[in-house]
N, C-alpha and C positions, 0 to 999 in steps of 0.2 A: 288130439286136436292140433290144427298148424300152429305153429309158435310164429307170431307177427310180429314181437315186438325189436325195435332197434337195437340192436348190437351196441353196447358204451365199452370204449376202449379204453382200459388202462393206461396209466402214462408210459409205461415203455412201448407198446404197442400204438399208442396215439403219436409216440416222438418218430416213429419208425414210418410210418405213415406219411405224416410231414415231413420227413424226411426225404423220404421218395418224391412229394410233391418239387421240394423242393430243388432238389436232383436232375428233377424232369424240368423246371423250368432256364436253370442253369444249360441244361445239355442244348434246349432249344436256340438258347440265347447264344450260345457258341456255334449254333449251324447255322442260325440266321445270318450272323456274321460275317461267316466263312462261305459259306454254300447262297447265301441270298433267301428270299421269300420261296414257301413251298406253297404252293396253291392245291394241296391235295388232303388227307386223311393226313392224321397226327405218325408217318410214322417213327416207332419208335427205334429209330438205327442210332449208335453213336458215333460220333464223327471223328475219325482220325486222320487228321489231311495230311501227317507223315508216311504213312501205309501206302506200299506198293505191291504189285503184283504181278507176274508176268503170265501173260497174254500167249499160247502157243495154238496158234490158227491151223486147220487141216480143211482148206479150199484155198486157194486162188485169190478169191476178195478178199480176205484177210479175216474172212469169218470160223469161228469156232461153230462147229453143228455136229447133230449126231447124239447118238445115246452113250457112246463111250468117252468122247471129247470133250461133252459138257460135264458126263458125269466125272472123271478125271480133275476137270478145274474146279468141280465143286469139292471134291476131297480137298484137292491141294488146297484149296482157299479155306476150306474149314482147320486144316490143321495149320495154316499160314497166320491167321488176322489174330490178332490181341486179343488176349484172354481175359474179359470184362468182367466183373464182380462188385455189385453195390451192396455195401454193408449195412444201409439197411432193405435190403431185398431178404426175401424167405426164397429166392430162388439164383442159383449162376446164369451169366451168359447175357451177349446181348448180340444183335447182327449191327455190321458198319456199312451197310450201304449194299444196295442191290450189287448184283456179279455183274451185271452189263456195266455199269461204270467202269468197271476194269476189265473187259472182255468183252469186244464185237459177237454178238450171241443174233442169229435171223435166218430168215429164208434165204438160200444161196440164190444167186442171178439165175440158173435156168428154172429155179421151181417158181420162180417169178409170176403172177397174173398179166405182162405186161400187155394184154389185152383188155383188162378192162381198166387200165390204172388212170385211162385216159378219159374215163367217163365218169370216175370218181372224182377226179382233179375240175371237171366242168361244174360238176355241183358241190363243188367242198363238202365231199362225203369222207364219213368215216366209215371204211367197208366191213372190218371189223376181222380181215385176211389174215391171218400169222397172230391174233389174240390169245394171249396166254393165260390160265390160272382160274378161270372165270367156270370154276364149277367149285365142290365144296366136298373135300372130306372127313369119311366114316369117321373120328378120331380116334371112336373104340377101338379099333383092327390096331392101332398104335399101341394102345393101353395097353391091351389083353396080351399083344405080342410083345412089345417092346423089341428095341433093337435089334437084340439078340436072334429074337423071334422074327421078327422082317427079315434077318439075314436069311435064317433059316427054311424059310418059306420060298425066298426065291430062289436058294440051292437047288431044296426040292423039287421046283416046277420047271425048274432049266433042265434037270435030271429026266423028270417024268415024261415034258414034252420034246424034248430032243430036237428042238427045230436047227435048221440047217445053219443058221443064221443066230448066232445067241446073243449081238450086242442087247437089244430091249435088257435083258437079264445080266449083261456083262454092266451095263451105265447104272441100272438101278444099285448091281451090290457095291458098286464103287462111292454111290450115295451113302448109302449105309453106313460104309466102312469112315466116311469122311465124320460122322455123325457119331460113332463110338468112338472115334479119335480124337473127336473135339470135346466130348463129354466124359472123356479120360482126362485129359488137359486141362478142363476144366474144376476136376474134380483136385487135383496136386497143384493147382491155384492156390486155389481155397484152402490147402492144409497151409501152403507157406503164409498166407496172407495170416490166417488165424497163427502161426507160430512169432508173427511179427505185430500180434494186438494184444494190447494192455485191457482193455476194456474186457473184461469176463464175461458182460451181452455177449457184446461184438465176436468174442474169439467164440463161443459156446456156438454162434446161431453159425460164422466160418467152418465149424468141425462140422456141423450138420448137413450143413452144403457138402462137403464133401464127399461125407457119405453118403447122403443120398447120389451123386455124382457118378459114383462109384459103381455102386448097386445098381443106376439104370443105364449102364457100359453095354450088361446083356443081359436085364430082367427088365421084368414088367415092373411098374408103378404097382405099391400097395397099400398106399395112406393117402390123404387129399394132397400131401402137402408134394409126395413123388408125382400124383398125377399132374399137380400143376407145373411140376416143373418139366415133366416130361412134353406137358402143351407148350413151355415156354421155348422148347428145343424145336419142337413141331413151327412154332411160329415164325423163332431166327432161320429157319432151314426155309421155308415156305417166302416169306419177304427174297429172300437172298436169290432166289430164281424167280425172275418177273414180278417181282414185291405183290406176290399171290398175297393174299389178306382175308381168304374165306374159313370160316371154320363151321360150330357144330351147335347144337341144343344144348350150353354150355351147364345151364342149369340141373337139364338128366344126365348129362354126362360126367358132372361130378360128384350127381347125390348119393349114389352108393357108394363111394367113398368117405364122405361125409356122415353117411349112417353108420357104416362099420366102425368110423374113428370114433364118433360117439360115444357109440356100445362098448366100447374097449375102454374108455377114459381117458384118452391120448389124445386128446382136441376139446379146444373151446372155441365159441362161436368168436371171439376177439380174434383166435389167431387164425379163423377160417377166411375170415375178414382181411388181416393181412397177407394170405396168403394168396387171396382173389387179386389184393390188389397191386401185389410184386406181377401178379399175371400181366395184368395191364399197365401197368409200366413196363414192361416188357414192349409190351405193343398194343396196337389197336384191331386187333382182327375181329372180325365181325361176326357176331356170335347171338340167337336169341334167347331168350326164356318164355315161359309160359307156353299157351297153347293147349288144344286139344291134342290128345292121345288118335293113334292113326282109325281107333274103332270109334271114336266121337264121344265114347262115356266119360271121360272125366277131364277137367282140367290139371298139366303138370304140375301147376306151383306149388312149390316145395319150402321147406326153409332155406335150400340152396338159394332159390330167386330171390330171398330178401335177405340175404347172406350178401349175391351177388351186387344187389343194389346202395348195400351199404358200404361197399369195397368204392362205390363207383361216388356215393356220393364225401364218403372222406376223403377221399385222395385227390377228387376234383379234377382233374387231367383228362383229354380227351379220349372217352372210352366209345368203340360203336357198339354199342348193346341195345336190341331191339324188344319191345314186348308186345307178341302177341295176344291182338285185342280178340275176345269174339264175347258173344252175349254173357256164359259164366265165366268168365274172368275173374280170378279172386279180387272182388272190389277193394281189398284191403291194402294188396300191390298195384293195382291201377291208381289206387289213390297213394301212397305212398311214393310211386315215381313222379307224380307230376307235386308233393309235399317236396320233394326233393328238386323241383326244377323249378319251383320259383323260389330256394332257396339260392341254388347254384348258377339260374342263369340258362341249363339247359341238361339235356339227363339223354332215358334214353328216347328212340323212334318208334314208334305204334305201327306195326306192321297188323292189316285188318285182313281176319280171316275169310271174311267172304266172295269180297274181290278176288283175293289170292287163291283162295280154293277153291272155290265153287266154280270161276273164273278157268282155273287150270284144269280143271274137271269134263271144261267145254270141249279142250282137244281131246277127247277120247280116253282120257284117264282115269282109274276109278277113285273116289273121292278118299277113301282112305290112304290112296296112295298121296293124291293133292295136300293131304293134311301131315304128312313130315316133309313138306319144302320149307324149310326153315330161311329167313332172313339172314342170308352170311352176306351180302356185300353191301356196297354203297345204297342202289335202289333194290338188288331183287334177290331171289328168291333161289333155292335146288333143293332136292333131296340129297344129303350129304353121304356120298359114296356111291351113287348108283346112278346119277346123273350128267348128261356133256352138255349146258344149254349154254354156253358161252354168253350169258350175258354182258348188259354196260360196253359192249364194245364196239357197239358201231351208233352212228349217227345219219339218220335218211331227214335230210337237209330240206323242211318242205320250203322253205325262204327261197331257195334255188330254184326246185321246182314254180313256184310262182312269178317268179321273175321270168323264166323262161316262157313262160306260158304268155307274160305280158309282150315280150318281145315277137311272138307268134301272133299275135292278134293285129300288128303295127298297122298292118296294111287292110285293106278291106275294110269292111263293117264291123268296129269291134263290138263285143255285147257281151255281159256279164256268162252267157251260158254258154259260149264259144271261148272266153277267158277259163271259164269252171272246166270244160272237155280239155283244152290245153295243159293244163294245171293236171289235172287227173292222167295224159298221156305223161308227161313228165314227172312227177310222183313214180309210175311203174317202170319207168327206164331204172332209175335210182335202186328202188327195190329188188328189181330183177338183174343189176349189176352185182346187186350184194349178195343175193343168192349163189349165182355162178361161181361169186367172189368164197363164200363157205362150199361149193362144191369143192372148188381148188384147195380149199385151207382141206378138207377132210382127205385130200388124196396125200399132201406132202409136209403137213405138219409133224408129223410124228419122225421122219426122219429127218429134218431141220430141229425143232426145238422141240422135244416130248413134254409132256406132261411126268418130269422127271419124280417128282413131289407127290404129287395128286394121287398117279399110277399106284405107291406104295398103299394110300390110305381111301382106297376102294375098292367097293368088292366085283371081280374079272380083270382086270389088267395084269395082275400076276400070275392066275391061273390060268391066260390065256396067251397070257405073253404079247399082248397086242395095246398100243396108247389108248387111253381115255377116248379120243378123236376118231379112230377106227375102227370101235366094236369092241373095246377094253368093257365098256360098261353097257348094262341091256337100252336103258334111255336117254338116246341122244335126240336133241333138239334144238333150235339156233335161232336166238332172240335178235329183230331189228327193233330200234327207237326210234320214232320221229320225230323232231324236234321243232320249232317255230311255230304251234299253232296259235299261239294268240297273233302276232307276225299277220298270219296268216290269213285269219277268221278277220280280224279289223281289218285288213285291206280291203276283203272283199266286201267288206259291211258299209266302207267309206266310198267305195264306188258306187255300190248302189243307193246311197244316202245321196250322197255330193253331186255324182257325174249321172245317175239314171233316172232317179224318183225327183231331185229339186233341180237337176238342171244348173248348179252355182257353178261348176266348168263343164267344159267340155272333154272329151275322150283324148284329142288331141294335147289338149292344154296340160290332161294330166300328166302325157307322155314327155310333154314340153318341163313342167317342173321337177319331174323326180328325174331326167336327163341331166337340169342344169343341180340338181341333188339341194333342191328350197332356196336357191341361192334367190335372193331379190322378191323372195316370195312365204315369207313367212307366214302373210296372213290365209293363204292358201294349206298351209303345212297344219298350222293350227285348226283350219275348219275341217280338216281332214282326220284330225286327228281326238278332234272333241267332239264325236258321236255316240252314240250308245255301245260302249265295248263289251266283247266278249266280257263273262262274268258281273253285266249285268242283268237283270231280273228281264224274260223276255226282249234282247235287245236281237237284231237281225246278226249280230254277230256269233253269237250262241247258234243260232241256227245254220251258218257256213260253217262253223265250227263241227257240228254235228256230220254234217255232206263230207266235210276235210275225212272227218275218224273214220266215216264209215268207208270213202274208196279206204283210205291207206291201210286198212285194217283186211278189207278185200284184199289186196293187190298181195298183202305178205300172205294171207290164209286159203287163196282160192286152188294155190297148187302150193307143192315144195321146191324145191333146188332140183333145176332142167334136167339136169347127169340122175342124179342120185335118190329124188324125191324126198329129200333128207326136210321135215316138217319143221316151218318158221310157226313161232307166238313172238304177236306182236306187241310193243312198249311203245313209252312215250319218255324218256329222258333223254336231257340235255347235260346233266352233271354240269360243272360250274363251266363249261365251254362254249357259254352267250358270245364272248365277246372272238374268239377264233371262229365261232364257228357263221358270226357275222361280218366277220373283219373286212372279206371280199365281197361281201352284199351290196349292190348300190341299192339306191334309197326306194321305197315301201309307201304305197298310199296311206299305209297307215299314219304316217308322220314323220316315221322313221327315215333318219336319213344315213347315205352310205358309211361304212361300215362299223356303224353303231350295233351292239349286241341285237342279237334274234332277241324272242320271249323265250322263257324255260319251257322244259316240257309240255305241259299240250293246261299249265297255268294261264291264266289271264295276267297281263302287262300291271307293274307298280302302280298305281294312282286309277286303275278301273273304276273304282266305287267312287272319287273326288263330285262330292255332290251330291249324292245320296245319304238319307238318313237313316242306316241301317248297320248292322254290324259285319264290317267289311269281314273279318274271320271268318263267318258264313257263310256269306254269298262267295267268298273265294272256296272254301270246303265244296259246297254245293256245285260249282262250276266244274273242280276238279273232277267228283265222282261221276260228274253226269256224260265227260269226256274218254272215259275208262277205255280203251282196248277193247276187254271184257275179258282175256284170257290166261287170266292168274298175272301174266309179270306188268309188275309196277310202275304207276304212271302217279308219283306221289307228292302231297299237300306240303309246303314251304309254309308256316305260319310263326312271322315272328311279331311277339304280340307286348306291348309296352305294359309291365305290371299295375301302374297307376289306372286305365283304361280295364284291365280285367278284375281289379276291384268294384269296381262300379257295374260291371258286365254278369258279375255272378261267382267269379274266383275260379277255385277248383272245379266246384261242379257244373258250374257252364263249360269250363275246357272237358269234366268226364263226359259230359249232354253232347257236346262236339263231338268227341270221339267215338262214340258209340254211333250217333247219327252217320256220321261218314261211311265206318264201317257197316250199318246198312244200307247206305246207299250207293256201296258196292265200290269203293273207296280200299285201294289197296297198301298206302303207306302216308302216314303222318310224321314230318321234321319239323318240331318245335325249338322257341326258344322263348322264354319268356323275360326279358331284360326291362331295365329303364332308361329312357332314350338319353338323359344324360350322362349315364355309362357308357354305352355304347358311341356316341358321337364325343364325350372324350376319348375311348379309346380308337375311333377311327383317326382324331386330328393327331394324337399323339398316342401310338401303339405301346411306349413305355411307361405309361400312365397305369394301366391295368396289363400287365402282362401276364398272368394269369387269367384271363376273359379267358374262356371256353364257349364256345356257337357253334352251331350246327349248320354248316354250309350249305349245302342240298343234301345227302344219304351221309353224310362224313363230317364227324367233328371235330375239331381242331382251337389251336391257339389262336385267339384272332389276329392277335402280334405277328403270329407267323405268314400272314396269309399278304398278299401284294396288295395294293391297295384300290387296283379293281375290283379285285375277289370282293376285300373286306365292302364296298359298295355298295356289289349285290345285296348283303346281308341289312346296310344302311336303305339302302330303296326301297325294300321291303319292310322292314321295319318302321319306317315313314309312311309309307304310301297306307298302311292299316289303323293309324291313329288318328282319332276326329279333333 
């Protein structure tokens, strides 16, 4: 029978714990300082602003590229940067800051798009050109091989295939080598540190570190406690080139280590517990549990996932761990992460298997396979080692699109379906520049910036000697987002309210205020803006909203990329970039004026439901899933919900009713936080108030302290706009 019950930690093991919490909050409060507001994912680098490096360029522009140049700077940088060791960590090592901060790292000026850069620039798109990291590796191939063994492996394959050309296999073992040298370094640390500690813990848990250190120089991980550290090496190495942050099914990947130490007597669940959670203080890479197996008969949860869970909820520090939802879920961990987030504020993300799979199923893939895309990143989703979907990396700009389409209509008879035809031409410009724009990325990324990382810990790039990007692995595919439909949906819903069906202005008049951007015309802004919005119950905006998904949805799936036919699935996130990605917006019938943030992904706008007596967490759930893509990648639910409010609503089991409901109605990812509005708008007014706040941003968790106080807003407006 599964063992469910909580992990209770010892006082050494509960001091070590806090320890780390506290370590982590210290480290933060020193980057903040020094570095400023980070608006992204917690991650976990330490900051050494005396650390230098030098930069040796082989192009012209001053840029480093190449599989031998980059691999070169990453040895030297690995055996260069400070050798980090927190005592109370169960693991060594930490990374200081991605390699680009010290190293011009890109596409050189002739591998250039400069042909479509100019049509990107028109719609403040994100093309998504030169995107690094955005797939997610095997971790096993690490495990099983270790070091030694990745060395070994690529000797071989450089031997066997003979290609004419050996850097691929010259950059990767320069990686390698950079990576047994730093875990050599790392390991005669740790003896002198422990030669220089009083404390008997302290030196005991220092000699361990080292050994283990030692031993994965050039072996494989054989206890939980090597494999975690050997992920924690995977993670500083992975961040350190384009702060990659994907990983694996973190829960099957460390259960049979976990069973073995068991069975041996060499492990207890307290110190599996601290050793999960030295992982993540390490960093935040994005990792799920649970889920169905790829033949559908059982669910994974293990005692690892509630191992995992109680790592995440003592340490408290931003961790991205995802649990996949689908109908046998062990109720006991679905109910145990969300026991855990209205204790802490916020836990992990519900990634729903239906949307995700059944969804991903739709492009021709067979459903077993849809069922190991595991949630590694912010919004979405890969099979870890066999797939190139680059997602999160680009942004099709429908706000732009719209705006252009209004400027198209100025002259003649304008009319809501000549507006929708303009709108819909401009939409596939966008689309079909980002296409072209990944045909280019797949002919010259690999000889610019490989997938130096990735290559290692999947299966054909080594065997084939070819990147991730050009046939390294059997399934590639390349995700656009579209972002602004609420933006979007209410404009179109307040023209045909305002200007077509009541006649309160005219077509002109509208042209006339959103030119001069509401100035002298508030009470126009307001009637424009206080209609039935998207994600209310049958409002006409729901229904543009629909016409938006389904072209855009068209326009990325009716062909692939011109050159190559290389197949788009299409998304809907914004990640926290409302307010860039509206900065050059002039002002939206919606109400919206210039360059005030878009709406997030293809959600309904903060205060939709103002006026309705119904339970806004709902009707936004409901709105989200009904707007889905439809093909696996994530277009997902933001619910931040004031605890006082979900007492009265039903507690937990209205938020498990929720989440279950979503995921069938084909809802592909849930970011919750469950806070009290008084917490939260103390630590917005004063971030040093609560520094320690953890929130879940859009896909990514973080300190709230840490976040600028745009960010932190977003998180504020949302939070507001759901309480009656």
């Amino acid at each position: 029978m599964l063992q469910t019950d909580r992990v209770i930690l010892s006082q050494l093991y509960s001091q070590r714990v806090n320890g780390l919490r506290e370590d982590k909050l210290k480290i933060n409060e020193f980057k903040r300082k020094e570095i400023g507001h980070q608006d992204f994912d917690d991650w976990g680098f330490v900051h050494y602003p005396d650390f230098k490096f030098e930069a040796r360029p082989n192009h012209p522009s001053g840029l480093v590229y190449g599989y031998v140049a980059i691999g070169e700077h990453l040895r030297r940088f690995f055996n260069e940067i400070p050798k980090y060791i927190n005592k109370n960590s169960a693991l060594a090592g930490a990374w200081i800051g991605p390699l680009q901060n010290f190293v011009r790292m890109g596409i050189i000026p002739e591998d250039q798009p400069s042909d479509l850069k100019e049509v990107w620039a028109k719609y403040n798109t994100f093309p998504g050109f030169g995107g690094m990291n955005h797939c997610a590796g095997d971790i096993e191939i690490g495990l099983k091989l270790g070091w030694g063994g990745l060395l070994d492996k690529i000797r071989h394959f450089r031997e066997f295939n003979s290609p004419a050309d050996t850097s691929f296999y010259d950059g990767e073992e320069l990686v390698v080598l950079g990576m047994q040298e730093w875990t050599g370094a790392l390991a005669l640390e740790a003896e002198r540190m422990a030669q220089e500690e009083s404390d008997p813990d302290t030196r005991k848990n220092l000699l361990e570190i080292a050994e283990i250190n030692q031993w994965l120089v050039n072996n494989p991980p054989r206890t939980l406690r090597e494999a975690c550290q050997f992920i924690a090496h995977f993670q500083t190495l992975d961040r350190t080139y384009f702060a990659g942050g994907a990983m694996d099914q973190l829960d099957e990947v460390l259960r049979p280590y976990y069973e073995k130490d068991m069975e041996a007597g060499i492990l207890t669940d307290e110190q599996a517990v601290w050793y999960v959670a030295s992982l993540f203080f390490n960093d935040t890479h994005y990792s799920q549990i649970a889920g169905l197996t790829p033949d559908g008969s059982r669910d994974m949860t293990s005692r690892m996932s509630f191992i995992i869970l109680d790592a995440m909820h003592y340490l408290r520090i931003p961790a991205n761990i995802a649990l996949r939802v689908h109908d046998d879920v062990n109720p006991q961990l679905l109910r145990r992460s969300l026991e855990y987030m209205l204790e802490d504020g916020t836990g992990v993300s519900y990634s729903c298997n239906i949307g995700c799979e059944q969804g991903y199923a739709k492009n021709g893939y067979p459903l077993q396979l849809a069922r190991m895309r595991a949630k590694v990143g912010c919004n979405w989703t890969a099979i870890p080692g066999r797939e190139y979907p680059l997602q999160d990396v680009t942004r099709c700009n429908l706000g732009f699109a719209f705006h252009y389409a209004m400027e198209d209509i100025r002259c003649g008879e304008p009319s809501l379906e000549a507006l929708f035809e303009r709108f819909c031409h401009h939409t596939k410009i966008i689309v079909d520049s980002i296409k072209s724009g990944y045909d280019r990325h797949y002919e010259v990324i690999g000889r610019n910036t490989p997938e130096l990382v990735y290559n290692l810990f999947m299966h054909g790039p080594v065997e084939r000697g070819l990147n991730c990007s050009e046939g390294g692995v059997d399934i590639l595919n390349f995700n656009i987002d579209g972002v602004g439909m609420a933006t979007v949906a209410d404009s179109f819903a307040a023209i045909e309210q305002r200007v077509v069906k009541e006649g309160r202005i005219t077509w002109q008049e509208l042209f006339d205020v959103l030119d001069k951007n509401y100035e002298g015309a508030e009470n126009i802004r307001l009637m424009l803006k206080n209609i039935s919005r998207l994600g209310c119950p049958g409002s006409e905006a729901q229904k543009w909203a629909d016409r938006i998904r389904n072209h855009y949805v068209w326009c990325c799936k009716h062909e692939g990329t011109p050159k190559y036919n290389l197949p788009i699935i299409p998304g809907m996130f914004s990640h926290g970039n409302i307010g860039e990605l509206g900065a050059k917006l002039p002002a939206t019938p919606n109400g919206r004026k210039a360059g005030e943030a878009i709406s997030h992904s293809n959600e309904p706008d903060p205060g939709f439901a103002a006026g309705i007596d119904s339970f806004s967490p709902s009707l936004k759930a409901n709105a989200v899933a009904a707007l889905q893509p439809g093909y696996g990648n994530s277009s997902p639910l933001h619910l931040d919900i004031d605890t006082d409010m979900l007492g009265k609503a039903g507690g937990i089991d209205a938020l498990i009713s929720l989440i279950h409901t979503h995921n069938q109605m084909g809802g592909t990812l849930i970011n919750l936080n469950c806070l009290t509005g008084k917490k939260l708008l103390e630590a917005h007014e004063d971030p040093s108030r609560h520094p320690d706040l953890v929130v879940r941003v859009t896909g990514y968790s973080a300190f709230f302290a840490s976040l600028s106080k745009e960010y932190r807003q977003q998180v504020v407006d949302r939070f507001l706009s759901s309480r009656k």
